[in-house]
N, C-alpha and C positions, 0 to 999 in steps of 0.2 A: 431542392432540399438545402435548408441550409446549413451553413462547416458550423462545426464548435465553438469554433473563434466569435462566429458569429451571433451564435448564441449567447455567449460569454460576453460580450458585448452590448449585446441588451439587457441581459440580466445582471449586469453590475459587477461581476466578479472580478477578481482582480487579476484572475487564474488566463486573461486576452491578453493577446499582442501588443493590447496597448499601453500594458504593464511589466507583467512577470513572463508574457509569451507561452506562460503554459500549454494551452488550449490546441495551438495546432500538431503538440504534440501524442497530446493525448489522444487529439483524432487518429491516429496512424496505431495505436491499439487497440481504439474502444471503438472503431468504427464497424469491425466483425458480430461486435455485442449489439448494435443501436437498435436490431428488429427483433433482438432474443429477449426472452422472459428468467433477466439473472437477475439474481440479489447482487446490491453495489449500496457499501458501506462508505460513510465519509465519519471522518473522527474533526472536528469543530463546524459549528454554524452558525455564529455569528451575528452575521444580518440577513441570510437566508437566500444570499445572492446564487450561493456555489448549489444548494440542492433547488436550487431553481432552473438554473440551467438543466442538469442531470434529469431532471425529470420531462423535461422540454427535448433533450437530446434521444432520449432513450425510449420508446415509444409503448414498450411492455417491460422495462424494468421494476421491481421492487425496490424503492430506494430509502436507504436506513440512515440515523443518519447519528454521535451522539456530540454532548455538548454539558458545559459543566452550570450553563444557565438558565436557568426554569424557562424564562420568558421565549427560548426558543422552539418552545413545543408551541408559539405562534404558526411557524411555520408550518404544520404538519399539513397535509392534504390528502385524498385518494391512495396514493400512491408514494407518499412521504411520510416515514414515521421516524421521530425523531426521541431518542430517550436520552435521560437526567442525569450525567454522570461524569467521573472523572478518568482519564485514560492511564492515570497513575494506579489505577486501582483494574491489577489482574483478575479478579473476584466477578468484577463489574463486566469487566472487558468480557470474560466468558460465559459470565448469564447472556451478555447480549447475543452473543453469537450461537450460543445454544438456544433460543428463544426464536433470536430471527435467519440464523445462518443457516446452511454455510454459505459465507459469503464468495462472490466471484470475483470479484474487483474489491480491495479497499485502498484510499485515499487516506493517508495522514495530511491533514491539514492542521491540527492542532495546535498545542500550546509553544510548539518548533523548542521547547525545554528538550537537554538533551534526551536528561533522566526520563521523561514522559515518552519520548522519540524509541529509547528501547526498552521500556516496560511494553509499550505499547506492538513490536514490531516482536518480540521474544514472545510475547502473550499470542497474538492473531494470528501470526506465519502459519504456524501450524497446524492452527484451526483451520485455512485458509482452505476454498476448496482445491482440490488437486487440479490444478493445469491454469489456475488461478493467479492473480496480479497485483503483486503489492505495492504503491507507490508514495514518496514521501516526496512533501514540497520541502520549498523554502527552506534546503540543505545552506544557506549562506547565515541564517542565523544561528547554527553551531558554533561559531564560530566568535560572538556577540559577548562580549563578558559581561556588558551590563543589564544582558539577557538572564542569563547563563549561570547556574550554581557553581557549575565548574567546567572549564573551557577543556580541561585535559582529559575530561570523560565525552569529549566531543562523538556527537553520535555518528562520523565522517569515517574514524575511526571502527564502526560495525560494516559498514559498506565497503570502505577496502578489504576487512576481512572476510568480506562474502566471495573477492575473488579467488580466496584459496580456494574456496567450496564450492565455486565454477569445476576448477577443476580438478576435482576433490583431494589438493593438497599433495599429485602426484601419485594417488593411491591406486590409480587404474590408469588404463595409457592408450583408452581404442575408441574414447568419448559415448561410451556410455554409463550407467550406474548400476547395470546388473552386475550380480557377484556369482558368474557362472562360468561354465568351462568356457565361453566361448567369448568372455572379459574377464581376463585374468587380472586379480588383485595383485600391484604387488604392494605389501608387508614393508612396514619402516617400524622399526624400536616393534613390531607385537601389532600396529595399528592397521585397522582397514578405516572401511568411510564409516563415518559416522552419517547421521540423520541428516545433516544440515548438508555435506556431501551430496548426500543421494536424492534432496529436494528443492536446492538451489538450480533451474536451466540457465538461467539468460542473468544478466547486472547490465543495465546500459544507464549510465550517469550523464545528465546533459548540465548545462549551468543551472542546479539551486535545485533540482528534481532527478530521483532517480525511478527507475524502475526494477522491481526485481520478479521474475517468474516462478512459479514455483513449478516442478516438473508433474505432468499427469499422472494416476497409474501405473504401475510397472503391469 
């Protein structure tokens, strides 16, 4: 069977080792998914390299995909559906996910705009299925001012504050997020965990890609 990287490889994407090195990481979470029948969301397509791969990868996936350029609804296929739109637009972003979701996996690939970076991740998180994986590329062009509306709204800056919400800001102290006798909240200024708290599990930041988990069910 062949690795991701691999796949990535043939299909052009830039998301291989022999680029951005993405690929062999993503195998190390999405390899549990590759036989399962999940919705897997990609937010930019491009040249149609990246939901090329993902479909070749994933063997019963539903794979969605959106993009702000008509001519990528070339791509579409069997199992590839691709819609017309902009990820600056929350409106947009939650027809889709109400239409095709809930998704299991989403993939920012997108406009790497910061402003877009967290419309897009404040809009989907949520929506996001529980136990589900949200991942954003190409965190080095945050960073880009001739990118970039504004460099101090850097979207790097939402990702370090996810780690408060790892560990929900000190508000519990036994590593979980029940708010029961047998995890005791404690209380700062009135405050317990908020939402973001109780559905942040995991942040693992590699060079240019992060991942973040959202916790299952209580």
């Amino acid at each position: 069977m062949k690795t991701l990287d691999q796949i990535a490889k043939e299909s052009g994407t830039d998301k291989s080792s022999d680029i951005h090195n993405y690929a062999v990481k993503y195998d190390n979470y999405l390899s549990q998914y590759r036989d399962e029948p999940i919705k897997f969301f990609e937010i930019g397509v491009q040249y149609g390299y990246s939901v090329k791969m993902w479909e070749e990868y994933f063997s019963k996936a539903e794979i969605y995909a959106i993009d702000i350029e008509p001519r990528c609804k070339i791509f579409e296929t069997n199992r590839v559906k691709i819609d017309i739109g902009s990820q600056n637009d929350p409106d947009f972003l939650k027809q889709v996910s109400s239409n095709r979701g809930p998704f299991d996996v989403i993939v920012d690939d997108g406009s790497h705009h910061n402003e877009s970076m967290y419309i897009s991740f404040e809009t989907l998180f949520p929506l996001l299925k529980p136990g589900g994986l949200y991942i954003v590329e190409d965190l080095t062009a945050c960073y880009w001012p001739w990118i970039q509306q504004s460099v101090e709204n850097n979207f790097n800056r939402v990702i370090q504050k996810l780690v408060d919400h790892v560990h929900a800001s000190g508000y519990t102290g036994i590593g979980s997020r029940k708010n029961d006798h047998k995890d005791p909240v404690f209380e700062k200024d009135g405050h317990k965990m908020d939402w973001w708290d109780k559905n942040i599990e995991y942040l693992h930041v590699y060079r240019n890609i992060a991942f973040i988990k959202k916790y299952d069910d209580l």
